[in-house]
C-alpha atoms as one frame of an Amber mdcrd trajectory, in Angstrom:
protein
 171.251 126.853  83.465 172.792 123.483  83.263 174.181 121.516  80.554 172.948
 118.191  79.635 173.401 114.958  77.328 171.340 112.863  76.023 169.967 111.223
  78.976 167.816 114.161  79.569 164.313 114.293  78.268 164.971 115.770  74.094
 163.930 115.270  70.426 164.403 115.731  67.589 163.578 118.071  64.853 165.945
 121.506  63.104 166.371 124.534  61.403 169.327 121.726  60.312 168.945 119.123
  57.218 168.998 115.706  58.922 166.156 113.300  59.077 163.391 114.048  61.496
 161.111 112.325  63.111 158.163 113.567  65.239 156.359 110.491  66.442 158.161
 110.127  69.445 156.656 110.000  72.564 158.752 111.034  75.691 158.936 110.066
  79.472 156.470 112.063  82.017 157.626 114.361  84.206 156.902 117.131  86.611
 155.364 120.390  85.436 157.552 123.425  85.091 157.520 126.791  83.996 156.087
 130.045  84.568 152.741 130.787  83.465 150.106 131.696  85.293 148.159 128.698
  86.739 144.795 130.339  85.108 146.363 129.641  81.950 147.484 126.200  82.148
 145.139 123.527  81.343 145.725 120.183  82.941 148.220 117.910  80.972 146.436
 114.585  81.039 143.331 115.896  79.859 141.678 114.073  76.913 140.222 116.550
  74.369 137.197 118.761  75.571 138.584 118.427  79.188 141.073 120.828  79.628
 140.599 124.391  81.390 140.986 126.791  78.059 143.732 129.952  78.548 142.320
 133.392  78.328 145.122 135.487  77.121 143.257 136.473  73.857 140.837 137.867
  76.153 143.303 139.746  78.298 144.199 141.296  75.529 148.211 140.560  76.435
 147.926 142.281  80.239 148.766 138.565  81.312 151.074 138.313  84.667 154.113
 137.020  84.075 154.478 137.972  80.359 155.551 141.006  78.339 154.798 141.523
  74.649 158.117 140.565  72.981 160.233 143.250  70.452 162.317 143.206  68.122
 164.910 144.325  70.402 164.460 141.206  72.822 164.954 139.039  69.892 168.218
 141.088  68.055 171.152 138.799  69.548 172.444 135.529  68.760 170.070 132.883
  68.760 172.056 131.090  71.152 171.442 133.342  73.232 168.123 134.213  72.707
 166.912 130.606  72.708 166.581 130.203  76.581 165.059 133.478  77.052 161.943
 132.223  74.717 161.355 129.293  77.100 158.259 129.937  79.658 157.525 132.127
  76.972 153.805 132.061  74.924 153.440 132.006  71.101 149.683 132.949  70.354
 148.052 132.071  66.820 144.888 132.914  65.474 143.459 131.362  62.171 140.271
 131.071  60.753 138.785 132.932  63.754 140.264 129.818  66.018 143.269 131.009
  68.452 145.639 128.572  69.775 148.697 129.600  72.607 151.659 127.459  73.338
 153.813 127.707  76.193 157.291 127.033  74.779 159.244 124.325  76.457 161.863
 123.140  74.460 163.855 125.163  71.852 166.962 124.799  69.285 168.936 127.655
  68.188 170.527 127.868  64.660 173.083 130.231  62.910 173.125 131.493  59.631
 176.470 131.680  57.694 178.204 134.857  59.089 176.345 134.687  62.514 178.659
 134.453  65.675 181.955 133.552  65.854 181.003 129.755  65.564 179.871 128.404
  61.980 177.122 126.010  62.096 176.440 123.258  60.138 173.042 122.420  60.806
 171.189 125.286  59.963 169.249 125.755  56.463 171.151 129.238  55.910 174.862
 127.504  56.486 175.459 128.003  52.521 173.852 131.238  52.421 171.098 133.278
  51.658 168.358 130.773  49.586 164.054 131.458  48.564 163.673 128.990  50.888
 165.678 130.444  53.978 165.090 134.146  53.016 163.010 134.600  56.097 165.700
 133.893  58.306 167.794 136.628  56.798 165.282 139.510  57.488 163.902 141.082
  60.954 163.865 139.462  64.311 160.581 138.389  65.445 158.741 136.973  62.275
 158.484 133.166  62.274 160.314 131.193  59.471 158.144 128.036  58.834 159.512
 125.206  56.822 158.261 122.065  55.711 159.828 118.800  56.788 158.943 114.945
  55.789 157.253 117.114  53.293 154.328 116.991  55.637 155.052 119.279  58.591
 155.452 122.666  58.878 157.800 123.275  61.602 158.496 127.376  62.941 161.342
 128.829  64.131 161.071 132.479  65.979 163.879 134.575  63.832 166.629 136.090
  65.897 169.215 138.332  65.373 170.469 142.057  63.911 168.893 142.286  60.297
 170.407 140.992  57.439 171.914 138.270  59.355 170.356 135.071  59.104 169.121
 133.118  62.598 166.692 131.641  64.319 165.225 128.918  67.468 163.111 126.389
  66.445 160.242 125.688  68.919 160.885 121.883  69.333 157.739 121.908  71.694
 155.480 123.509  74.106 152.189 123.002  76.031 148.958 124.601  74.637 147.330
 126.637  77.199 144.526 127.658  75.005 142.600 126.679  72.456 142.627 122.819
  73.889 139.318 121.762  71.157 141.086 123.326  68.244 144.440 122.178  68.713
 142.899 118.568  69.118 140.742 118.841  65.682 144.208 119.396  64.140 146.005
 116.684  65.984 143.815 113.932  66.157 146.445 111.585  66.734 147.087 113.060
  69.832 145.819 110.968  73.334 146.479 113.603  75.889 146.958 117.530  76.151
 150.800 117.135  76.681 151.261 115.271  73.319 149.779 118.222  71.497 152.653
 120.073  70.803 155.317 117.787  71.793 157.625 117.953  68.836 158.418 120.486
  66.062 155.483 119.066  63.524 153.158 118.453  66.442 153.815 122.002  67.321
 152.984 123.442  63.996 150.134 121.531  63.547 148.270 122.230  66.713 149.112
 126.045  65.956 147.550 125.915  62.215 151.295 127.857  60.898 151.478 126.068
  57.460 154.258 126.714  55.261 154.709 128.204  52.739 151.330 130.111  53.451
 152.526 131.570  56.473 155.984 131.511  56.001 157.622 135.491  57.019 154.453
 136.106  59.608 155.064 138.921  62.174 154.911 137.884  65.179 156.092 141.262
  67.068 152.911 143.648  65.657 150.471 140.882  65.345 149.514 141.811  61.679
 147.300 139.663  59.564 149.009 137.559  56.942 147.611 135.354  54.671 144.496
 134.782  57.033 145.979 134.839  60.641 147.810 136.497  63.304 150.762 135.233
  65.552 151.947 137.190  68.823 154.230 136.446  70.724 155.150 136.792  74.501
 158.094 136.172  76.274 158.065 135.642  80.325 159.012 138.314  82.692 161.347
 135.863  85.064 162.781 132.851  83.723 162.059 129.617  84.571 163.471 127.872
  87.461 165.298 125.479  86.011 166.844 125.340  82.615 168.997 122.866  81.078
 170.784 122.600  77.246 172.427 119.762  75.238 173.269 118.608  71.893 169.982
 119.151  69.021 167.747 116.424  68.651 168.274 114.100  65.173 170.811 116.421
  63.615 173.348 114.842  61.399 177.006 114.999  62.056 179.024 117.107  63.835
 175.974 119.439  64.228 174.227 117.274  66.345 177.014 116.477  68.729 177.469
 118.114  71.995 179.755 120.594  70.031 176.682 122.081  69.757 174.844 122.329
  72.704 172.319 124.191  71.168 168.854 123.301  72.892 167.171 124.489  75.403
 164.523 122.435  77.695 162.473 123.527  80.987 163.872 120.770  82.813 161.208
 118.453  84.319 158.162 119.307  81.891 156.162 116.723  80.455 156.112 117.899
  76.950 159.623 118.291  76.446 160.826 115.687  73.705 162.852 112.439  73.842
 166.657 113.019  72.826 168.052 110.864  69.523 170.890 111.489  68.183 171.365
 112.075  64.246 173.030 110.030  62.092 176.627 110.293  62.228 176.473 112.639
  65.649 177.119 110.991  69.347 179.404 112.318  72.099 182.633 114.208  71.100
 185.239 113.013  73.006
């Protein structure tokens, strides 16, 4: 794993309070990652065109991928972060499924969680109704609203009663192509699906506060839909980290170099820094 600035490809989005933005549109690159080629559609696709995944079908006996537990997800978020990349979250609603591949994560600390407190996150002043997720067991998906329009989700990490989790800043839907452009119809291309926190939701169909606490480690229904999620058996060739995309203040410096990116993948977001945050000396 290397670390990286902002001249890497990044974005920006939290499980932190600053201003977000999930318009941007980042540079092209090469392809990386683990999943099985049968699984990966092709990037440039326009909607329709794309080869659709098949690991509803396989009914999680996919190569490359084991079921995740709550025991994967039980350490710092920091830590688990990097380990979700290459990774697949899988959603079904309405009888539609749609599966990421995660590309691009942040990590974010409750108060109380590590050694290092962190300013960023939306349990940094404690336990809230709106963070409460966060604060329960690893492997359900905190999903917040931000701009008041998107729902963003976060996979929470850590021991129980401590709050954490790792946004999924973006990822590359391998399935479920049709769908995820019906919900995105801004969208050009395949790799601008879920490129971005709010893209990501969207293409998914997670809205909050409807599906806010889903389990994503036994798959059960809640409130009309089911979330698994997978987490690859090797880890991706290359992985780099760097400061969190549009976080304010010291949070979003490289204090914090809290994200996570496959390096070289298309639908990994543009880096901006937050107001107030830029290089520490």
């Amino acid at each position: 794993m290397t670390a990286q600035g902002p001249g890497a490809a990044s974005r920006r989005n939290n499980s932190g309070d600053a201003a977000r933005d999930h318009a941007e549109t980042p540079d092209s690159a090469p392809l990386g990652g683990a999943v099985p080629e049968l699984l990966r559609p092709g990037l440039g696709d326009a909607p329709g065109e794309g080869r659709s995944g098949r690991i509803a079908a396989s009914g999680g006996a996919t190569p490359g991928l084991n079921r995740a537990t709550r025991a994967a997800l039980s350490g710092l978020p920091v830590e688990v972060a990097p380990r979700l990349l290459g990774g697949v979250l899988e959603v079904t609603t309405e009888g539609v499924t749609v599966a990421v591949r995660i590309t691009e994560v942040e990590a974010y600390h409750g108060v109380g969680t590590g050694h290092v407190p962190d300013p960023g996150s939306h349990a940094r002043m404690g336990r809230t109704a709106r963070n409460a997720t966060m604060w329960g067991e690893p492997g359900h998906l905190y999903v917040y609203l931000s701009h008041g329009i998107h729902s963003c989700v976060n996979v929470v990490c850590g021991p129980e009663g401590q709050a954490g989790g790792v946004l999924l800043r973006a990822g590359e839907v391998i399935e479920g192509q049709d769908a995820a452009f019906a919900r995105r119809r801004a969208a050009r291309t395949a790799r601008e699906l879920a490129r971005g926190p709010g893209r990501l939701g969207d293409a998914i169909g997670l809205r909050h506060p409807r599906h806010d606490g889903i389990d994503a480690i036994t798959g059960a229904e809640f409130a009309g839909a089911v979330a698994r999620l997978w987490l690859p058996a090797s880890a991706p060739a290359r992985i780099e980290q760097g400061p969190r995309v549009g976080v304010a203040g010291v949070a979003g410096t490289d204090a914090f170099p809290w994200r996570f990116w496959i390096a070289g993948d298309p639908t990994v977001s543009v880096f901006r820094w937050g107001r107030g945050a830029g290089p520490t000396a």
